[in-house]
N, C-alpha and C positions, 0 to 999 in steps of 0.2 A: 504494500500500500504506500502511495506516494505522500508524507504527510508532509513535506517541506518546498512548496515553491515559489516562495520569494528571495528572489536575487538579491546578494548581500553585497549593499552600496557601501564603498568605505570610507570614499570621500578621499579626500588629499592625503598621498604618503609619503612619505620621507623619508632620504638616507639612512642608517644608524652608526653607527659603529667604524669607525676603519679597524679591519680585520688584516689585508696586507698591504705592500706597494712595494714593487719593484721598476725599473728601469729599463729602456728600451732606445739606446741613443737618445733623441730630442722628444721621445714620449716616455711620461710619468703615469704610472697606472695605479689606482687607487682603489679597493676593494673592500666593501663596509661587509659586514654581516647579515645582511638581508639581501648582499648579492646585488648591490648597483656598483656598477662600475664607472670614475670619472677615469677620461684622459685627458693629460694637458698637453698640448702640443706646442714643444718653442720654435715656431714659425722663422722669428726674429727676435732681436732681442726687444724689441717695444711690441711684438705681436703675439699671442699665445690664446690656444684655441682649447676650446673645454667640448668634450662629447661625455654624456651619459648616457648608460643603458640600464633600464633595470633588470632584465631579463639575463643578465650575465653573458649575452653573445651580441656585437655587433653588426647591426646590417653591413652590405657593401658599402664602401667610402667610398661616397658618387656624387657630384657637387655638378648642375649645367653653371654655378656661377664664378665658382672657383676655374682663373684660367691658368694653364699648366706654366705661362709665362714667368707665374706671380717669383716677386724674390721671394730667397730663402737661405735662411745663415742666419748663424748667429756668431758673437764673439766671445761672449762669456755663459756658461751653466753651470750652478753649482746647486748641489742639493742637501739640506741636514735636515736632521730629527731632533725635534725638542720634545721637550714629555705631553703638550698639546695640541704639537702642532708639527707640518710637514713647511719646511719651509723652502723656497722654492728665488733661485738669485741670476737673473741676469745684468748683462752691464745698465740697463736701463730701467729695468720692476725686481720688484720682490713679492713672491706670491704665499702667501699664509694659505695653507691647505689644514682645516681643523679637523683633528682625529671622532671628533666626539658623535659630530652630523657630516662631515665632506664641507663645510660652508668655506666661503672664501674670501680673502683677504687683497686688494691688489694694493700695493705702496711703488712712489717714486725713490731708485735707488737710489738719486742725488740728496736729498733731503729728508728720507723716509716720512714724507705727507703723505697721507690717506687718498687714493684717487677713486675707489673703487670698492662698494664692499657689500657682501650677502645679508640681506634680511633676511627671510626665510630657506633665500637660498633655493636649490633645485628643488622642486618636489613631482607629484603625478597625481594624476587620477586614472584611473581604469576606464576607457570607454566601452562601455557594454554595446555601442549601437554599433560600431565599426571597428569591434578589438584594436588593440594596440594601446597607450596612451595619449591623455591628451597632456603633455608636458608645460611645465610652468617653468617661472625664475622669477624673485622678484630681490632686488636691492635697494639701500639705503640713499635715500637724495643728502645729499651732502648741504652743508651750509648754504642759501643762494644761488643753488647751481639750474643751469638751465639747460635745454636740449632744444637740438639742431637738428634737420636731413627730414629723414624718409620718405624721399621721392617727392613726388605728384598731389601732394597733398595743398588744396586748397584755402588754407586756412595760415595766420601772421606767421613770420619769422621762428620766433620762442614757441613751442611746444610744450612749456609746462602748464599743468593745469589739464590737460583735453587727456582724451583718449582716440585710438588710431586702429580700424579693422585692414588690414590686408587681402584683400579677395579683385583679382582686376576683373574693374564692371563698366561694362557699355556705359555711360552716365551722359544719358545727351540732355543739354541745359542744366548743366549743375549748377550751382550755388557756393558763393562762399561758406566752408565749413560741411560740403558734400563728403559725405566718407561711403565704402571706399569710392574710389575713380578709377582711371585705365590702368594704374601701375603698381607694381607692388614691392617696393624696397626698401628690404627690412633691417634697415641702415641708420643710425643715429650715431650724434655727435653729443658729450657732456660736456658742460662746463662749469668749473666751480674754484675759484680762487687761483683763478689767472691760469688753470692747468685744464685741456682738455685730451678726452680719451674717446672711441668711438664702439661701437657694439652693433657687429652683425653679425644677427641671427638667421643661421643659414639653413632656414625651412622653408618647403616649396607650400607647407600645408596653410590655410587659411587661419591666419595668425596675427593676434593683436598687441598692442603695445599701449600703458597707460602711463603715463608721465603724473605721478602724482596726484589725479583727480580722485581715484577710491579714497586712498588714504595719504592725508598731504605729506608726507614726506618719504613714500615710499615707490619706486619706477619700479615696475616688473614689466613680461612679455613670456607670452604662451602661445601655444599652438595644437591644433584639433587635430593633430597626428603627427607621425617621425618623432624626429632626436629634440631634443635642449643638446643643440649643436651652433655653436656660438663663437666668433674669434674679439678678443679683445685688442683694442690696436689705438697703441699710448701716443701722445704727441711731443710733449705737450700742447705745440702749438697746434691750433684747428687747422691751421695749411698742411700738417704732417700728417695728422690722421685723417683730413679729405685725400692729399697725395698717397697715402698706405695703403688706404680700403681701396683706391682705383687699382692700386700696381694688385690686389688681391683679385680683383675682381676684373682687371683686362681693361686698358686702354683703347684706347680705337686703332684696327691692325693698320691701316694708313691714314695717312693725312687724306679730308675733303681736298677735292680738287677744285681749285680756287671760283669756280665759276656755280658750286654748292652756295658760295657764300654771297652771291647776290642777289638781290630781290627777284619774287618769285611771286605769280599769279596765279590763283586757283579760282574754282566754283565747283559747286556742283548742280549744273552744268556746263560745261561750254560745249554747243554741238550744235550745227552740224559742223563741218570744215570752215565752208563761210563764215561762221560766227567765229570760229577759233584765228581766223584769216582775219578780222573785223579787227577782235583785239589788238593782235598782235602789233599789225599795219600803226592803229591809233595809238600803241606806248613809243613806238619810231615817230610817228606826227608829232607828235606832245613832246620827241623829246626825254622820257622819262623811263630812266634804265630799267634794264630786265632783261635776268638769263634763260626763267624757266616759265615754261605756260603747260599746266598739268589738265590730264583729262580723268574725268571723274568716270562711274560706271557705267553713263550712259552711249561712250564708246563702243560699251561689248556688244555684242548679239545677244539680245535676250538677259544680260548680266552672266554670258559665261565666260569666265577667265579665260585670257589667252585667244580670245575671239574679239573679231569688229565689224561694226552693224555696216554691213557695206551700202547703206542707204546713207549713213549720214557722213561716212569717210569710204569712197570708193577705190582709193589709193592709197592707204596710210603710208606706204613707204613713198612715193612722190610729196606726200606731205609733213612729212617730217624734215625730209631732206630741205624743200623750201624752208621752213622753218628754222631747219640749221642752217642755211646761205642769211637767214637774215638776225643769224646771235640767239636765238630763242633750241632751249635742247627742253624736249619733248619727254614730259614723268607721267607714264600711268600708274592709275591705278588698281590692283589685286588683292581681293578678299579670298580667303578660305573655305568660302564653301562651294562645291562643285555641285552644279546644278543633276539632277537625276535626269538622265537624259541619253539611251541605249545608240543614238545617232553622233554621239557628241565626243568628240575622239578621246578628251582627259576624264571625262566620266569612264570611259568605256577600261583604258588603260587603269587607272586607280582602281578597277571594281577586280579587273582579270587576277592586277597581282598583287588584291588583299592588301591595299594602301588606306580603305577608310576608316576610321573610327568603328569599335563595335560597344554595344551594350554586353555585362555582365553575362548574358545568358548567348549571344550569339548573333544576334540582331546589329543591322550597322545603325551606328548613330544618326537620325534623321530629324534634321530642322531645317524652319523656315528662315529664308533670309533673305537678297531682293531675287534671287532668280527666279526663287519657291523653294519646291523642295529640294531641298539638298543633303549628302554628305559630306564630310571633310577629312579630308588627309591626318594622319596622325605625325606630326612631324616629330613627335619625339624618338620615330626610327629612323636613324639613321639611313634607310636604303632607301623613306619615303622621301627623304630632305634631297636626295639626292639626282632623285625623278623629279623632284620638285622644279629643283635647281636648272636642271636639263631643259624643263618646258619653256625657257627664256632664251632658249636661242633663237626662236623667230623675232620676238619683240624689238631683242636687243641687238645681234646680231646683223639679220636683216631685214629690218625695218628703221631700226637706228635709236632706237629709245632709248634714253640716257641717265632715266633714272625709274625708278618701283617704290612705288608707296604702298603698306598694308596697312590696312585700315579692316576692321570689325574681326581683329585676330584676339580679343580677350579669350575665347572667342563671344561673339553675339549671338546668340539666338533669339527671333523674333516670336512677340505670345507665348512665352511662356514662363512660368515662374522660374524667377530668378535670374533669368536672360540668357542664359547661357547653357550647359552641357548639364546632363544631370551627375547624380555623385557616380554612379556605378559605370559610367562610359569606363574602356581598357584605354592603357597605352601601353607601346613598349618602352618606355624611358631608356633606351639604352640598353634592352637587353632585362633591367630590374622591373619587371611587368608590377604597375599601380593601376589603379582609379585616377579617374579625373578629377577627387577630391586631393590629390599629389600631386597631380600633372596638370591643373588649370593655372597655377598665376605661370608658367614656362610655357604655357602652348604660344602664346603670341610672340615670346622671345624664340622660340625655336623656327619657329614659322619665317620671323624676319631675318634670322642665322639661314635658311635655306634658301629666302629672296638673295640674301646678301651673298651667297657660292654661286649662283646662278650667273647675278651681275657681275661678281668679279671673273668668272672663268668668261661669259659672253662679249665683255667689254671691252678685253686685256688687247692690247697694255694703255689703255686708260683705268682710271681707279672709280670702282662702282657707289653710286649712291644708292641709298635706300633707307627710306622713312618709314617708323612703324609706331602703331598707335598704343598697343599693351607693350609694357616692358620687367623683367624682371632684373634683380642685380644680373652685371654683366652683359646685359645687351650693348650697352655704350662701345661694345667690339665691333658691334658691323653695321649697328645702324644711327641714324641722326629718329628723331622724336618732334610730336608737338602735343601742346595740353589735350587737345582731343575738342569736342564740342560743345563751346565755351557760348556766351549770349554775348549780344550787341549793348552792354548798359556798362556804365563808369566803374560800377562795383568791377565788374568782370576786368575792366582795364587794371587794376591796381591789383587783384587776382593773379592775372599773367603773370606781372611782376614779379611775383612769391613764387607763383609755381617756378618758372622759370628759374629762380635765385634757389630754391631749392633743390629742384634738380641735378643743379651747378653742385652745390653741396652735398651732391650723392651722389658726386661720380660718373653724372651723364650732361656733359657741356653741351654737345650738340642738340639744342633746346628750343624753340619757338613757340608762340601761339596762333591762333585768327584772327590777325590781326584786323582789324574793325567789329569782330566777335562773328560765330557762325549760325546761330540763329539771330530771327529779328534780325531790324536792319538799324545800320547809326545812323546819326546826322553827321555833316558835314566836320562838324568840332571834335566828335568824338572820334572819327575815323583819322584826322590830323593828330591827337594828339596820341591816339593805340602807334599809328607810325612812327612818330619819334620814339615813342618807346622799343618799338619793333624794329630798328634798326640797330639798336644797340643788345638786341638779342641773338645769338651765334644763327640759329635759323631762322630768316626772314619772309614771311608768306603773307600774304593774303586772301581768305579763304571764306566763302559764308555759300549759306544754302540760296539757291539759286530763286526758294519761293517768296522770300522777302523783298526783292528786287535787286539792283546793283551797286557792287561794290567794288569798282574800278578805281583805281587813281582819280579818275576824271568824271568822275560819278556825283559830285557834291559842288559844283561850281567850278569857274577860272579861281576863285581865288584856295579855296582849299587844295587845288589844283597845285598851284605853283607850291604851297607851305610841302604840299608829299612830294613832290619834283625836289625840293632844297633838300629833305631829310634822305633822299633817295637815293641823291648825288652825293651825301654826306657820306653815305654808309661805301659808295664806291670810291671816295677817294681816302677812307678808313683801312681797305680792302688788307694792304700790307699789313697794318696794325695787327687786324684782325687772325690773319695767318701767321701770323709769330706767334698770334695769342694761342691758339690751333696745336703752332709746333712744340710748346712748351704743355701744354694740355696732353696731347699725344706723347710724348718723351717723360714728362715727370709726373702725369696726372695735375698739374696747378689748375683747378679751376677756369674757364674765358670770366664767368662773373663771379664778385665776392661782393655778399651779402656784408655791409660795415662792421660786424661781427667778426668775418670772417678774415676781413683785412686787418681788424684791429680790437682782438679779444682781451686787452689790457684795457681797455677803454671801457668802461661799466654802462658810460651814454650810447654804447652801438649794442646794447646784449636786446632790447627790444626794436631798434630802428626796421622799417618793413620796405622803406619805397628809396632810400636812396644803395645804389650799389655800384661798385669800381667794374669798370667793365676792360677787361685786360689785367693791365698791372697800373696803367698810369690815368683812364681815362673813369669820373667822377660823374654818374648822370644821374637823373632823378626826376620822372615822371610826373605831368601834370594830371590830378589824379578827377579834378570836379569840373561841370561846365563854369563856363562866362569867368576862368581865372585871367589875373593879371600875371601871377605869380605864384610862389609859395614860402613857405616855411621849410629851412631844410638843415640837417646836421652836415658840418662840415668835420672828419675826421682829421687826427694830428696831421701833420705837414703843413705845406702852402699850395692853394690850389688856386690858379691863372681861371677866373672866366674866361671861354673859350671863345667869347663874341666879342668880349670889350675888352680884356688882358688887363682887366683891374686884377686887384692881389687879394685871396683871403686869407685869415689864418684861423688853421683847423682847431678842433677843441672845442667849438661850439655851433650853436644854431641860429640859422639866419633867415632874412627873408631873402628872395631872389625873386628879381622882376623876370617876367616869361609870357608875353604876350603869343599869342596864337601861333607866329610865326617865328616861335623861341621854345626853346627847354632850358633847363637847370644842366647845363656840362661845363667843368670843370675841369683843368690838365695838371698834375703835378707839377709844381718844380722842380727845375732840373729834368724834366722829361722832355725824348727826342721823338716826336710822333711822325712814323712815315706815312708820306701818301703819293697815292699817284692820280692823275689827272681823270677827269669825270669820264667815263667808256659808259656806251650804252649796252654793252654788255662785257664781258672778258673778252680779253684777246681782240674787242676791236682797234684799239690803239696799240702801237709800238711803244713799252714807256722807253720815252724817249732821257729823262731824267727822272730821280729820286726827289721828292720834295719832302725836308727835315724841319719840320715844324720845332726850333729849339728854346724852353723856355728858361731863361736864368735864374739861376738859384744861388746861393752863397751857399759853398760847399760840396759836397760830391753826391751823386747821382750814378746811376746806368741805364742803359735802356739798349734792347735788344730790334733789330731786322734778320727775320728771316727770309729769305726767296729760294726758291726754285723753278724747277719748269713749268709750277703751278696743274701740273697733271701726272700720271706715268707715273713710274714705280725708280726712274733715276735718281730720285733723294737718296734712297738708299742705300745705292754704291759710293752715295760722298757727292755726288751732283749736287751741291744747295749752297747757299751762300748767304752765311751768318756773321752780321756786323756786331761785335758789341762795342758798345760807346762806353766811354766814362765821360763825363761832363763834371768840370772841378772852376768853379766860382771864387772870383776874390773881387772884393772893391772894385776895383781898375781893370781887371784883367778877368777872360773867359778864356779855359782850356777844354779842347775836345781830343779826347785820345781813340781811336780807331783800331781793334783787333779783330780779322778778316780771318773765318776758316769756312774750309769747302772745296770744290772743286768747282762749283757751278761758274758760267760768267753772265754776269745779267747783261742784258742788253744797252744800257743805258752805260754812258761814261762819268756822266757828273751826277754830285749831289748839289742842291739848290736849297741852300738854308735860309732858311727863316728867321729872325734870332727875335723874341719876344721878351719884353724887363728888361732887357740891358741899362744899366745905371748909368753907362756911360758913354761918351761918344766918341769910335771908332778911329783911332787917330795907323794904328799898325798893326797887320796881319801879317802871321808868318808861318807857312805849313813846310813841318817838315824843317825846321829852324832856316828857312829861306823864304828874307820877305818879299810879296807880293805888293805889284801896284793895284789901288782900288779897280782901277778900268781893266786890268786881266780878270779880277772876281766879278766883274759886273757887277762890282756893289757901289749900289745907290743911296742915299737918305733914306728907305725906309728897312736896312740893318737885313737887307737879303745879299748874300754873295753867292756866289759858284765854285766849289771845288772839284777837283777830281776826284773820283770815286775810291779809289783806291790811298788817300792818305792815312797817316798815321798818327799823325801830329800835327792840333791846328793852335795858335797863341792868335787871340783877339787882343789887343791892350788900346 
């Protein structure tokens, strides 16, 4: 007789005992007596990764974010036993491992300060619905301290106070404070008494993160399945632990290729040909630059991928090619779900050889999406990604399209709860067969990992673009991002902002929004001032649903007109700046934007700042965020920063007003900074630069500022082709010194640089490069402090 059947909940468990530990090279293995097992992994010496398991065996160690790139080394490890504790030493932490619970301890080894520490520490619950656990961690908030990052999240700067779900969700017309949204990076920054540390948690599972809102002084983060698999990664500085977590989690495998980085036109829709011909013609009339003119779904046949309605493009390959004769490269774009369709060659192909999605029991995954009904590719097999990949040789190849946008790869599904996949969809991850409650926030990063083999093998040797709308840590390898779909109101402009800044701050620079918003339509004011901002964001587009009506440049009058033509030409003759900003982004992980926080975490006045942000290293901008301003109120961080309009002087350290009429923004230049630009092209590559032009402003004291160039395309940087200026720039009373160190192979086209000099205190009496002086009429310098040198010096004396 059966007399006992209720399932015995037990609620939250936890470690007990440490029972043994031994050593395994750079992993430490700790073993309690109820059989959970931590490891810690010294990564580095500032980075160290914690896995538990209760179950005394390990799954596969299988990371899609973890890229095999990541460094590894360390310089010091030392390990001892105290009677409470395991104590744990490298050249940069000291980790308290307590025998009693496992709970953990992290210290800086320069000054043993507190940076890190367990409150309850790891625990679990038993999921009865889905076996496994659902794993916990919660730690102590330190004095003051605040938290940074995790992706896409719609909501100010600081994160303390709120709480944070991770699930990527279709969210069309979000809101400020929408959770979740398209992305899921589960990535944070702390910060507390001038030291900050970072924490990602590296679970695929739908998992949240509470910054002090349950209980005020305590941050945890859990997850509805997998490991408490976690890396810790010290800085102090917030630039070291953004720079760490990117080298963990993969840089971008190449630089954009320069013509990525200029303005760019979307809808949904531009069709037929004629209409796409209309535009294009009118941004060459007007005058007003542009590289990319994208076609939205109504390209395909019927919405099937890899297909085109031959009614409203009866030659896409004659019309792309026009398109490139006149600077415009041509981005479609490719959604995920393959329409059902036994006539349809990639339906037919996917079904033959067992490429879709299935249901738990055998059934292939079917949702609705625009085509109807559809299946979808599972791209987390490798052999699917790789058929994927292959289907881009007509597009790209020969038809000539230059770049792929994936769009509704959360994935979206239409009508039905929840919008997307159900729990029990399979994948093969790899080979470690899950559910799509483990393999949903990675299908859309997998998806655009399969876009992005496609373009680069179809393309070569040019360098492939590809823009994707779900991300998970470590997409920032193959593809460029935007917020997803955003609304036409002021709120949403000052939104972008953050999203955008926090992105930066988690490891994914190549960033934009819709710019005028993609639902609803702006007026005229709000579309002027979404563009100033939107130029000073790594990807620049313009993008809104086509039912609202028009949002062209030239959509809002001659005079809104001309203010997006100034900001547009602004952003191309940026273009150099901005690819340094790129090359060092790519190379060291440094951010393109720093949130005031991020530039300058000593500063108490930047730990809440939300709308002013350093865009590069040098340049200071800050968004007009309400209608009918004149102006704004704005913090100026330490240094001196040059108005960019007028080269009046500020000094940092506090808040000010700044006048900004419509045909204005708040940009500012350091001092001592040397800004390259080249001359307004209405697209790449239409001009020859014929000259560098060095924007130099004076400073008392020393400075650096970095050019990078290349062939701006192609894979020749690599071999040493590029050619990297670094300046020093050393200020006295009387006299200005600019010092020039050239490496590379590259040879740029142009012979001279064409300075600018901005502040100079004094007036120009003898120049001498290269300690040989020059007459005023060889530099072509005039009264307004511009000369001419040769590109190649080393030594320039202003006195």
């Amino acid at each position: 007789m059966i007399i006992n059947t209720e399932l015995e909940y037990k609620g939250n468990m936890f470690p007990s005992q440490i029972a043994s530990y031994e050593k395994d090279l750079d992993t430490l293995s700790f073993t309690t007596e109820n059989g959970v097992i931590l490891h810690i992994t010294v990564v580095r010496d500032s980075v160290l990764r914690f896995r538990y398991t209760t179950t005394g065996i390990f799954e596969n160690d299988f990371s899609y974010a973890i890229t095999k790139y990541a460094s590894r080394g360390y310089n010091h490890l030392e390990v001892s036993e105290e009677e409470d504790k395991y104590v744990i030493t490298t050249s940069k932490l000291i980790c308290h491992v307590f025998k009693a619970d496992l709970r953990s301890a992290i210290f800086d080894a320069k000054d043993n300060s507190i940076i890190c520490q367990d409150e309850l520490g790891f625990h679990w619950e038993e999921s009865y619905e889905f076996g496994g656990d659902i794993v916990k961690m919660s730690k102590n908030a330190q004095e003051g301290e605040s938290y940074y990052g995790l992706g896409d999240k719609p909501v100010d700067n600081n994160l303390k106070g709120k709480r944070f779900e991770n699930w990527v969700t279709d969210s069309y017309a979000y809101g400020k404070n929408t959770d979740p949204i398209y992305k899921a990076i589960p990535f944070y920054t702390g910060l507390h008494n001038k030291k900050a540390y970072g924490i990602f948690f590296d679970n695929t599972f739908r998992s949240f993160f509470d910054f002090c809102q349950e209980r005020r002084n305590i941050t945890s983060f859990w997850a509805q399945g997998g490991e408490m698999n976690y890396y810790f990664i010290y800085g102090p500085e917030m630039s070291e632990v953004v720079a760490n977590y990117t080298d963990l989690t993969g840089k971008p495998h190449e630089l954009p290729a320069l013509w990525t980085l200029g303005y760019h036109q979307c809808k949904w829709s531009y069709y037929p040909e004629s209409k796409v011909k209309e535009i294009t013609k009118k941004f060459r009339d007007l005058k007003i630059p542009c590289d990319a003119i994208y076609l939205d779904i109504d390209y395909m046949d019927g919405f099937r991928c890899f297909t085109w309605n031959k009614e409203y493009f009866p030659d896409p390959k004659r019309m792309v090619q026009e398109l490139k004769e006149d600077g415009f490269k041509t981005i479609v774009i490719i959604d995920p779900g393959i329409k059902i369709d036994h006539d349809y060659s990639v339906f037919k192909e996917g079904l033959e050889n067992d490429y879709f999605c299935k249901r738990a029991d055998g059934p292939y995954m079917k949702g609705k999406v625009w085509p109807g009904e559809c299946y979808f590719p599972d791209f987390t097999n490798p052999e699917v990604r790789d058929w994927w990949s292959n289907l881009f040789r007509e597009l790209v190849e020969e038809i000539g399209v230059k770049g792929v946008w994936n769009d509704m790869n959360e994935p979206a599904v239409m009508e039905v709860p929840g919008k997307t996949f159900p729990y029990d969809v399979r994948h093969d991850y790899e080979g470690h067969h899950c559910s799509h409650r483990k393999a949903h926030n990675i299908y859309g990063m997998q998806m655009a990992r399969a876009t992005y083999q496609g373009l680069k093998k179809f393309s070569y040797p040019k360098r492939p673009f590809v823009i994707t709308r779900a991300a998970y840590s470590g997409t920032q390898r193959y593809t460029s991002s935007w917020t997803g779909d955003n609304v036409a109101t002021w709120e949403h402009l000052s939104i972008a902002n953050l999203q955008a800044q926090r992105m930066c701050m988690s490891g994914f620079s190549f960033i934009g929004s819709d710019i005028g918003g993609f639902a609803e339509q702006p007026n005229g004011e709000l579309y002027a001032r979404w563009i100033q901002l939107g130029v000073f964001h790594p990807f620049c587009r313009t993008h809104s649903s086509g039912d609202h009506g028009d949002q062209e440049p030239w959509a809002f009058g001659d005079n809104i007109t001309d203010v997006v033509r100034k900001f547009i030409e602004l952003r191309y003759q940026l273009l150099p700046y901005l690819y340094t900003a790129f090359w060092r982004y790519a190379e060291e992980g440094i951010p393109i934007l720093k949130s005031l926080v991020l530039y300058d975490q000593h500063d108490t006045h930047t730990h809440y700042r939300n709308d002013e942000f350093i865009f590069g290293e040098k340049i200071l901008a800050c968004p007009i965020n309400e209608p009918n301003a004149k102006g704004r109120r704005m913090y100026f961080p330490k240094g001196e920063w040059y108005n960019f309009w007028t080269d009046e002087l500020v000094n940092g350290g506090q808040e000010l007003w700044v006048d900004a009429d419509l045909d204005s923004m708040p940009v500012f230049i350091k001092a001592g900074a040397m800004i390259p630009k080249y001359p307004i092209q209405q697209y790449v590559g239409e001009k020859e630069i014929e000259e560098l032009i060095l924007d130099v402003y004076y400073k008392e004291g020393k400075e650096t500022s970095q050019v990078y160039e290349d062939a701006n395309d192609g894979y020749d940087y690599i071999k040493g082709r590029y050619s990297l200026r670094n300046f020093t720039l050393t200020g006295r009373e009387n006299e200005l010194i600019i010092q020039q160190h050239k490496s590379g192979k590259y040879t740029t086209p142009y012979e001279t640089l064409k300075l600018r000099i901005h502040g100079l205190p004094f007036k120009i009496k003898t120049v001498k490069i290269d300690k040989v002086e020059y007459s005023f009429k060889d530099l072509k310098l005039n009264g307004d402090n511009t000369l001419e040198v040769h590109k190649d010096f080393n030594d320039l004396h202003i006195m």
